[in-house]
ZAVOPA-498385 format. One line per 10 residues: number of its first residue (from 1); their letters; for each residue x, y, z of C-alpha. Coordinates in Angstrom, 1 decimal. Example, Ala and Ser with C-alpha at 12.3 -4.5 7.8 and 13.67 -1.06 7.14 Angstrom:
BEGIN
1	as	12.3,-4.5,7.8; 13.7,-1.1,7.1 $
***
This chain:
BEGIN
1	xxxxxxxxxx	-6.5,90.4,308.8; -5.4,91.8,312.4; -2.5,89.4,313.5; -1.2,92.0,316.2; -2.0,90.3,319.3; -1.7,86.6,317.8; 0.8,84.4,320.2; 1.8,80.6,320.3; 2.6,81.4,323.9; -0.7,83.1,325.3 $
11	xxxxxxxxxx	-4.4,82.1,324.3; -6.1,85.2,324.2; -4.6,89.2,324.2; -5.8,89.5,328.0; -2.9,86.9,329.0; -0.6,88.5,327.0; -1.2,92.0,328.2; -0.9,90.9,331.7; 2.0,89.2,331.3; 3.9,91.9,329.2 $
21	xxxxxxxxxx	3.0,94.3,332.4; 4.3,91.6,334.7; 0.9,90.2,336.2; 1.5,86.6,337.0; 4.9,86.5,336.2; 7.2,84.6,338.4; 10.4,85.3,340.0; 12.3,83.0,338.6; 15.5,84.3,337.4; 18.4,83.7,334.8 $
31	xxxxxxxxxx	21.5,83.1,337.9; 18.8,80.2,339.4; 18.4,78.1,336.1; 21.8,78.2,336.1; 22.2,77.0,339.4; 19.4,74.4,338.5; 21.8,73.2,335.6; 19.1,73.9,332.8; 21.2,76.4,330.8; 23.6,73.9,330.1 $
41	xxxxxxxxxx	21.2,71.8,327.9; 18.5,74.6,327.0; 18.9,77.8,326.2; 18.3,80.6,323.8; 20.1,83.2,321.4; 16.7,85.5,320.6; 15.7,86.0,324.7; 16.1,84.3,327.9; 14.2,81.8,329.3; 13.7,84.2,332.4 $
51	xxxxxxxxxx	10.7,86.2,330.0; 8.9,83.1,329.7; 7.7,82.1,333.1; 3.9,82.4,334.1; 1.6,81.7,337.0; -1.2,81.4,334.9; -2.7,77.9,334.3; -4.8,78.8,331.5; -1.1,79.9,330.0; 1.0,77.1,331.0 $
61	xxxxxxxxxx	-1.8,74.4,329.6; -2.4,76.3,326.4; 1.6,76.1,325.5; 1.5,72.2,326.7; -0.6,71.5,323.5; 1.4,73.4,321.4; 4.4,71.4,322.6; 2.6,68.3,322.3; 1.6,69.1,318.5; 5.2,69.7,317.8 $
71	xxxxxxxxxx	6.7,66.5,319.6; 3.7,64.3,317.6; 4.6,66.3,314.6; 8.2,66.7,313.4; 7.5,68.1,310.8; 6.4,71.9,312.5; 9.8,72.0,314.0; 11.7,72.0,310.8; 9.3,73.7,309.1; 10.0,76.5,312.0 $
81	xxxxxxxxxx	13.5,75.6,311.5; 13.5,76.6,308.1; 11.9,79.6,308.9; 13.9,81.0,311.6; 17.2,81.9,309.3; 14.9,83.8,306.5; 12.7,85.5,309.2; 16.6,86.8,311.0; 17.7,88.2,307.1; 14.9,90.2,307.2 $
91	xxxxxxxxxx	15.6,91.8,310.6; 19.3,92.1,308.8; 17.1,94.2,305.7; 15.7,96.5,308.6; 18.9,97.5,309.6; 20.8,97.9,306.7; 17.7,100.2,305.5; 18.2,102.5,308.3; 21.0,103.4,306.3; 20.9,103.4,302.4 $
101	xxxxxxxxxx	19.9,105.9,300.2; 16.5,106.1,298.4; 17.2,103.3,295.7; 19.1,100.8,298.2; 15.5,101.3,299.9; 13.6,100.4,297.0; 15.8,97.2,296.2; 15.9,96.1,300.0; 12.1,96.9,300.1; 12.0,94.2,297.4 $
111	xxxxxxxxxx	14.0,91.9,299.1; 12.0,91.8,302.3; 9.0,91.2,299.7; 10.4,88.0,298.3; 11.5,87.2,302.3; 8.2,87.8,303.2; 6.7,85.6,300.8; 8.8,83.4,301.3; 8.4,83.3,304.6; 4.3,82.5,303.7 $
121	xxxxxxxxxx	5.6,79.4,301.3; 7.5,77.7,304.3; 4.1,78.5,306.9; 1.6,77.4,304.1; 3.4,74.2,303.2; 4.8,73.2,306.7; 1.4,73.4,308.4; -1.4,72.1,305.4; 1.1,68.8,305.7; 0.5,68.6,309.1 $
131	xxxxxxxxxx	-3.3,70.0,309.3; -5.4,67.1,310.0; -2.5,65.9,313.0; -2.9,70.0,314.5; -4.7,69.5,317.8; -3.4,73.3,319.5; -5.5,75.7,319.5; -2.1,77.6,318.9; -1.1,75.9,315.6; -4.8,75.4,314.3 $
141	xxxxxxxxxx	-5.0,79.1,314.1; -1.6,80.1,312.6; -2.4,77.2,310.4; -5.7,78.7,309.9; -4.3,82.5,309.5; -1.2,81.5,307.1; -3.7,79.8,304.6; -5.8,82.5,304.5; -3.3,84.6,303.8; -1.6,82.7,301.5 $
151	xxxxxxxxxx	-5.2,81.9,299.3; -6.5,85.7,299.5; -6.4,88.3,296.4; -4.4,91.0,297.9; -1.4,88.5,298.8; -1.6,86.8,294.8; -1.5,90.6,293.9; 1.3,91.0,295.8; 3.0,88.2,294.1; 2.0,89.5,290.9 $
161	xxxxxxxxxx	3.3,93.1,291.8; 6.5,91.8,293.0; 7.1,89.3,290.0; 6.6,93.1,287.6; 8.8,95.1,290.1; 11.8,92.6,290.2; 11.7,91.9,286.3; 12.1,95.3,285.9; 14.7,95.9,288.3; 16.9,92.8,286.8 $
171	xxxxxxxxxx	16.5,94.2,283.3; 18.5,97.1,284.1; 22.1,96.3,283.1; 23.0,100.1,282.1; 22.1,103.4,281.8; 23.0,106.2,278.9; 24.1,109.5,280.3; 24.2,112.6,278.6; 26.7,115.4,279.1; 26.2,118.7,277.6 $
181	xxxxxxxxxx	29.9,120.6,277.3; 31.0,124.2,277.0; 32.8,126.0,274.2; 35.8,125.1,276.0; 34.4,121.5,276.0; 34.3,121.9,280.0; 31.0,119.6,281.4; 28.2,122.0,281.8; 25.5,119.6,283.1; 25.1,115.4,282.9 $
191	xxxxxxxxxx	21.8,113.7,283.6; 20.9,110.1,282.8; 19.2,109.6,279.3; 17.7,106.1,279.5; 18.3,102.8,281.7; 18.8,99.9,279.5; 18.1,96.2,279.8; 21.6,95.5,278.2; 25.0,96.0,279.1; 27.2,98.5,277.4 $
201	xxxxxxxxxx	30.6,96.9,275.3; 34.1,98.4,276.0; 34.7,99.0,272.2; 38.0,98.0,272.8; 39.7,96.7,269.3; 40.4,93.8,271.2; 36.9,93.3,272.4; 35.9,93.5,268.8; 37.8,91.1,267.6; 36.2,88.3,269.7 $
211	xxxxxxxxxx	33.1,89.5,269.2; 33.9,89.6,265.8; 31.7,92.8,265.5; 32.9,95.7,264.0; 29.9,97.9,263.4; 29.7,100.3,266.2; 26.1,101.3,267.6; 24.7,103.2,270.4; 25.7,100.3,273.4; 29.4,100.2,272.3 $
221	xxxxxxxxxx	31.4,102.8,274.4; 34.1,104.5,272.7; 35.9,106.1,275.3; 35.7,105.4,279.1; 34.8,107.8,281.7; 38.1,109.6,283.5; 36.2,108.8,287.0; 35.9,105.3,286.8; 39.9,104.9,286.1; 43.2,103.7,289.0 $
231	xxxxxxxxxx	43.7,107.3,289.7; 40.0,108.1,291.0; 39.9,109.7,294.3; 37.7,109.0,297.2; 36.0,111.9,296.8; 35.6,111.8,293.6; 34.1,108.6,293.8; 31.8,109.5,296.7; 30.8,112.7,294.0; 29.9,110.3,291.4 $
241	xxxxxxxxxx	27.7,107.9,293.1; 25.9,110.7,294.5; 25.4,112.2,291.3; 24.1,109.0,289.9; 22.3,107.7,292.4; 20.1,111.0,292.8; 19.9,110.4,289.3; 18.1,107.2,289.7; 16.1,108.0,292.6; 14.5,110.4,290.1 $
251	xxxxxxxxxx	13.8,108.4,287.8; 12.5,106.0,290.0; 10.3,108.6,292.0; 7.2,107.3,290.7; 8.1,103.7,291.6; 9.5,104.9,294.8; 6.2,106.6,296.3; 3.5,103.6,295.2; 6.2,101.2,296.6; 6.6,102.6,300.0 $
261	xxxxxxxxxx	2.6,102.8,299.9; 2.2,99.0,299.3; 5.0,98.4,301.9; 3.5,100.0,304.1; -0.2,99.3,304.3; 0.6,95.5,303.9; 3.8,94.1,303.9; 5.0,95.9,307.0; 2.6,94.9,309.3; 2.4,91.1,307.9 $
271	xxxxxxxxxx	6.0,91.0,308.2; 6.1,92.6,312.2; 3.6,89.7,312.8; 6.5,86.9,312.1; 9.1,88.9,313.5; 7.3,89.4,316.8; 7.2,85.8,316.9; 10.7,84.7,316.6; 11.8,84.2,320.0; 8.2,82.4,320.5 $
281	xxxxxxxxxx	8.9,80.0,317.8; 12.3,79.7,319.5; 11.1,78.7,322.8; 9.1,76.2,321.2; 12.0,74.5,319.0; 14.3,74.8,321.7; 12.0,73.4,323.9; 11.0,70.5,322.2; 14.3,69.7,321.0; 15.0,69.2,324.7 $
291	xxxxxxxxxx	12.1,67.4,325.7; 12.9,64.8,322.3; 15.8,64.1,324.2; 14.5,63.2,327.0; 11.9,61.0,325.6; 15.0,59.1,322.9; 16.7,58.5,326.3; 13.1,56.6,327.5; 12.9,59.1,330.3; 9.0,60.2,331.0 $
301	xxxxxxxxxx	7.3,62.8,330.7; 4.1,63.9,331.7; 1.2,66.9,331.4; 1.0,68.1,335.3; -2.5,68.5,336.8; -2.0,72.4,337.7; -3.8,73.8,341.0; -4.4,76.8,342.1; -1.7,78.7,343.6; -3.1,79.1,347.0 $
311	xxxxxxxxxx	-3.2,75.2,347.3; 0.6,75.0,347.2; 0.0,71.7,345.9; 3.4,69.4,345.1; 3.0,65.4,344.8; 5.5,63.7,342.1; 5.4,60.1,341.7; 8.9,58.7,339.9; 10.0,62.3,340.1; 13.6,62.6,338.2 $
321	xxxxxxxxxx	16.9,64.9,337.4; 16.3,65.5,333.1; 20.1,67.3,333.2; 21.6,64.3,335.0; 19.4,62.1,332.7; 20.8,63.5,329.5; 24.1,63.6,331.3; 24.8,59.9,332.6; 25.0,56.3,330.0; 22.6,54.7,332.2 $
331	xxxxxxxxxx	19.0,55.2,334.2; 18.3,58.4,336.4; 17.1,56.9,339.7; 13.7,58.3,340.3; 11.8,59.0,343.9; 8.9,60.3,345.0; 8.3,63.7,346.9; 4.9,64.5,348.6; 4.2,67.5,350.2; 1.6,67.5,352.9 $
341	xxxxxxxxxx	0.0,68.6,355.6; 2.4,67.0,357.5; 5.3,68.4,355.8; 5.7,71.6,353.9; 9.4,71.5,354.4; 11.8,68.9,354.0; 15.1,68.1,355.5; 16.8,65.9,353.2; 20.1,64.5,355.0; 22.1,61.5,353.7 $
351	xxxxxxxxxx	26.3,60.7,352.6; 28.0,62.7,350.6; 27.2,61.8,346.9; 23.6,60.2,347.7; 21.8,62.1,345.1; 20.6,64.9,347.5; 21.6,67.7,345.0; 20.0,65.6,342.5; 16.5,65.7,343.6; 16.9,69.1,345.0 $
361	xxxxxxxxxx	17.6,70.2,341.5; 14.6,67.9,340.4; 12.5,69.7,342.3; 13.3,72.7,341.1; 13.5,71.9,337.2; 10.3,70.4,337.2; 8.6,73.5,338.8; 10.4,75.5,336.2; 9.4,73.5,332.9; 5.6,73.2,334.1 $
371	xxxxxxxxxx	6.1,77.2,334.5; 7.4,77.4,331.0; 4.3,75.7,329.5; 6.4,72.3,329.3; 5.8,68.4,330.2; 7.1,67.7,333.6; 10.3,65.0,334.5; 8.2,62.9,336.5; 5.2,59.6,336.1; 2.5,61.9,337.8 $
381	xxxxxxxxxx	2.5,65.2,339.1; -0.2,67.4,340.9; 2.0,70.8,341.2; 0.9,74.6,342.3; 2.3,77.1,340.2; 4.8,79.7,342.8; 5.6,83.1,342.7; 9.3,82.5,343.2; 12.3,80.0,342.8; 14.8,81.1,345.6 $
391	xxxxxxxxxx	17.8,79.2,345.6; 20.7,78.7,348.0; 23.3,76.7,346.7; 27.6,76.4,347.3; 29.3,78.4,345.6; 32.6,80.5,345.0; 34.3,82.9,346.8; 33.6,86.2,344.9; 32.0,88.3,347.7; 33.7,86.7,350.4 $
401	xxxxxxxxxx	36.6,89.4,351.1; 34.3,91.4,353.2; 32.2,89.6,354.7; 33.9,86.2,355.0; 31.9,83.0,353.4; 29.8,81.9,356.5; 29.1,86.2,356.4; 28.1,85.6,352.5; 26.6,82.4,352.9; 24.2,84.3,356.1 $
411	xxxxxxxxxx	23.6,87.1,353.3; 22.6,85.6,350.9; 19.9,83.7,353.0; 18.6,87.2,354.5; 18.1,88.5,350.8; 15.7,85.5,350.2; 14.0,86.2,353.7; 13.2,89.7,352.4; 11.4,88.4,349.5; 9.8,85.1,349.8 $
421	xxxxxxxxxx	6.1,84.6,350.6; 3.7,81.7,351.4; 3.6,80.6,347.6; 7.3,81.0,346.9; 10.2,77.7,346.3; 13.0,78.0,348.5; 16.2,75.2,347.3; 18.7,74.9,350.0; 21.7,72.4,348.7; 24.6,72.3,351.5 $
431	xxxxxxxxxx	24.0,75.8,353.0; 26.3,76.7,355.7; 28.6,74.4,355.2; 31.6,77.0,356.1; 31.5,76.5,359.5; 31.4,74.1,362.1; 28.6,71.8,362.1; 27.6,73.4,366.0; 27.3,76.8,364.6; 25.3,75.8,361.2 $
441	xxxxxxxxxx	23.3,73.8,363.3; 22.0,76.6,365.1; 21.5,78.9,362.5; 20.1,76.3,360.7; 17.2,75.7,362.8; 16.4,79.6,362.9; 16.6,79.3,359.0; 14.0,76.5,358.8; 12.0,78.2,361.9; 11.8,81.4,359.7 $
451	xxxxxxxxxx	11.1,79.3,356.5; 8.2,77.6,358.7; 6.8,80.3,360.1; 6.8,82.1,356.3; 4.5,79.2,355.1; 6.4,78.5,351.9; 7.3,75.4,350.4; 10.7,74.3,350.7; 13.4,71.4,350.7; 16.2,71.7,352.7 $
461	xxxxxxxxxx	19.6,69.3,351.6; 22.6,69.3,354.0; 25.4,67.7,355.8; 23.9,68.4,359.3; 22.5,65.3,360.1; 21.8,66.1,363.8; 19.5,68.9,362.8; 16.9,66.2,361.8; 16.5,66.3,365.7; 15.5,69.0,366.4 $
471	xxxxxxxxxx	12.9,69.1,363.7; 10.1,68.1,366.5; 11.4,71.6,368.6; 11.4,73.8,365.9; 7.8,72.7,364.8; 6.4,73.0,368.6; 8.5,76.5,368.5; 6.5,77.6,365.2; 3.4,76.0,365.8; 1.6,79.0,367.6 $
481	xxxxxxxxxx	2.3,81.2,365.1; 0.5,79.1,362.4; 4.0,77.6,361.0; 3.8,74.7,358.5; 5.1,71.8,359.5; 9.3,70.4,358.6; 9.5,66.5,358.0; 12.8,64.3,357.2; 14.0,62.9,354.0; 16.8,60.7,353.8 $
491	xxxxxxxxxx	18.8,59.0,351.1; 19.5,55.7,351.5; 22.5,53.6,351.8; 22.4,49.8,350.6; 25.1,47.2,351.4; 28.4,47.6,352.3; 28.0,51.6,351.9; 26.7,51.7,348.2; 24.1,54.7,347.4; 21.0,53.5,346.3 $
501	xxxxxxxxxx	19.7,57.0,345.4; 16.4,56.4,346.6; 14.9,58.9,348.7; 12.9,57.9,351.6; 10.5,60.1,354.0; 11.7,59.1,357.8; 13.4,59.6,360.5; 17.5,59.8,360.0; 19.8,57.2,361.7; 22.9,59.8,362.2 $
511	xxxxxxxxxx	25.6,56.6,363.2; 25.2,54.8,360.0; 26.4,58.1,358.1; 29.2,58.4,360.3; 30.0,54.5,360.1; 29.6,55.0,355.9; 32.4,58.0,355.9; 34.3,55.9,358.4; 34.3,52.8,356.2; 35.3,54.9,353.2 $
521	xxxxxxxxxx	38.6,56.1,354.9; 39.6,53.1,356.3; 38.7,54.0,359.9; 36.8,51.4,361.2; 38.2,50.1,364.3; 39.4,46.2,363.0; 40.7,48.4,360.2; 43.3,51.0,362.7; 44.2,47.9,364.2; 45.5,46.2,360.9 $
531	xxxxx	47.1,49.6,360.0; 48.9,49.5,363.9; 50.0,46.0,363.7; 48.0,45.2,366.7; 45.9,42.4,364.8 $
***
């Protein structure tokens, strides 16, 4: 049975192969999920979610049935659960191998059998449970493969094998050596006469005496070996369990060789099977333990129609935050973002606090999940796989000693320039706000001019509220050079100032932000003249 190029993650060895030389792999790295806010809530000790990511439909939908087997069947996560610790002691056995002796070998070998079998038990009864409810093609065919395995000769031989190998190994509880002497009663030579399956006695008087034996025979020692007493040495103990240990390993030589033959023609190459699956049946755990969540908390979720790259497709109905929603007591406000011919770029403007990091974020986490193979945070999506999440969000001051934090801000917008194309994802939450709202403002619109011009999707949150009017310019500027086309978002206020969260596509009303910050601080005109005593 060839398991080698079996995944849970890709259907077939071609998708695999490609993705492992980094065809249709995204990039999507570790520093933007954690700008995205997904590492706090999903992560993973085996990999990093950054190895995951594909372009491929036929990927991403074969790992959406896999996750929805395991969120309609508990009972495959903790049967994975169960496996995970037993499949990490027999990476431990692999390394401690490395660096025993002959014998140590042997009894690890033997170790990672029973692991290995064991391993078999947990598959076999987790997934027969579970059979008829299996709907994946992944987890029909490990179901398929594990009972096959577990129901063929060879693996009942191997049980039988191992059952005769361990008996004889827990029988031993001594061994008799021999030590032929001198005339000057000076050791000559010492070799190991037998191994026993019962322990030696001290044949101590004392001993005796409990035992109430007092016949001696040919287990009861009568005189303890010098070695084995308080004053022993290091080296003298290193020179004894050499001696006996290349003792055993002879005896055992036999054993030894048809051992190492069943381990490996059989139990090797079973057992790399599992292991090369442990960070895919993380991925999957993790993942659903995650989605669960999201679903206890009554949040929706829902399998994205996926279209072709080129169509650079994005329409999500009810579209919401899932790290805010497993974040806050109460409902996520959801909204709606459709991306058109009339607007391949967004400018989202709106007050402080509005929830315009919060869909910007959305946006961005329910790209990555679909990438993943996952349900999206959203009532209906039709979404284009991308070739890269670029993001640009606020953040410290680490490389700003140089170049100053407008200069790092600028920087780190020309890095994204030199990499994005048509069917990248460009996040822009607050950039340039280290200046003056002139100066950001201008390079502002040569930012979104650029974006335009580079045909890729993007959304666009910030502080600037007069650069929704220059939108109309910049789209007559990028027009002849076949730019896609920037449209305005804005979050909305309700009465007396409160956010509503709701993001609406139109035009921004610049005075009723100002008037909103104005209220906040007191510094409405009626208000100035309370605080002046001219009331």
């Amino acid at each position: 049975m060839d398991f080698s190029h079996f995944s849970l993650l890709f259907p077939d060895e071609k998708t695999q192969q490609d993705h492992f030389e980094g065809r249709n792999v995204p990039d999507i790295d570790m520093f933007t999920l954690q700008e995205l806010g997904l590492l706090e809530l999903f992560t993973l000790k085996n990999s990093e979610l950054a190895e995951f990511f594909t372009m491929d439909p036929a990927v991403m939908r074969y790992r959406m049935e896999a996750f929805r087997d395991m969120l309609d069947n508990e009972q495959i996560a903790e049967t994975l659960n169960r496996l995970m610790p037993v499949l990490g002691d027999i990476l431990e056995l692999r390394r401690m191998e490395s660096d025993s002796g002959d014998t140590a070998n042997y009894l690890l070998s033997i170790t990672e059998i029973e692991l290995y079998i064991s391993c078999i038990g947990i598959l076999h009864e987790g997934l027969s449970r579970e059979a008829e409810n299996l709907h994946s093609d992944a987890f029909r065919t490990l179901a398929d493969r594990i009972r096959e395995l577990a129901e063929s000769d060879y693996y009942k031989q191997l049980n039988k094998k191992l059952e005769e190998l361990t008996q004889r190994v827990r029988e031993i509880r001594s061994v008799t050596i021999g030590v032929n002497l001198d005339q000057q009663l000076r050791p000559r030579e010492a070799g190991v006469l037998s191994i026993n399956a019962v322990p030696f006695k001290s044949g101590d008087i004392i001993d005796k005496i409990l035992r109430l034996n007092f016949k001696g025979d040919e287990y009861t020692c009568i005189a303890n070996l010098v070695p084995f007493g308080k004053k022993q040495s290091d080296n003298e103990k290193t020179a004894l369990s050499l001696a006996f240990n290349s003792a055993i390993n002879d005896v055992y030589k036999s054993s030894l060789r048809s051992w190492k033959q069943i381990v490996q023609n059989y139990v090797l190459e079973n057992t790399d099977f599992l292991l090369n699956l442990i960070p895919e049946f993380e991925l999957l755990v993790r993942g659903t333990e995650f989605l669960r969540q999201l679903k206890k908390k009554g949040c929706i979720l829902t399998e994205p129609d996926i279209r072709p790259v080129s169509d650079h497709a994005c329409i999500l109905k009810d579209l919401y935050n899932p790290c805010v929603a497993l974040k806050i007591d109460g409902d996520v406000v959801p909204n709606d973002l459709d991306y058109d011919e009339q607007a391949g770029i967004y400018v989202l403007t709106g007050p402080n606090r509005g929830g315009k990091s919060v869909i910007t974020c959305a946006l961005g986490l329910c790209q990555v999940m679909m990438q993943l193979g996952m349900f999206v945070p959203a009532r209906e999506a039709i979404l284009s796989p991308v070739d890269a999440i670029y993001t640009h969000f606020p953040t410290g001051a680490e490389d700003t000693i140089d170049k100053g934090r407008l200069g790092e801000e600028c920087a780190r917008l020309s890095e994204i320039f030199e990499n994005i194309t048509s069917d990248s994802l460009v996040l822009l939450d607050e950039s340039l706000s280290s200046t003056g709202s002139f100066e950001a403002s201008y390079i502002a619109s040569e930012v979104l001019a650029g974006l335009a011009c580079a045909g890729c999707r993007c959304l666009f949150s910030t502080h600037l509220h007069e650069l929704a009017a220059k939108i109309d310019e910049i789209n007559e500027l990028t027009k002849p050079r076949g730019g896609i086309r920037i449209d305005t978002l804005v979050a909305g206020i309700g009465e007396e100032g409160s956010r509503s969260f709701k993001i609406i596509r139109t035009k921004p009303d610049g005075k009723s932000y100002a008037r909103d910050i104005a209220g906040r601080y007191g510094l409405t005109y009626d208000n100035i003249l309370k605080m002046i005593g001219k009331q």
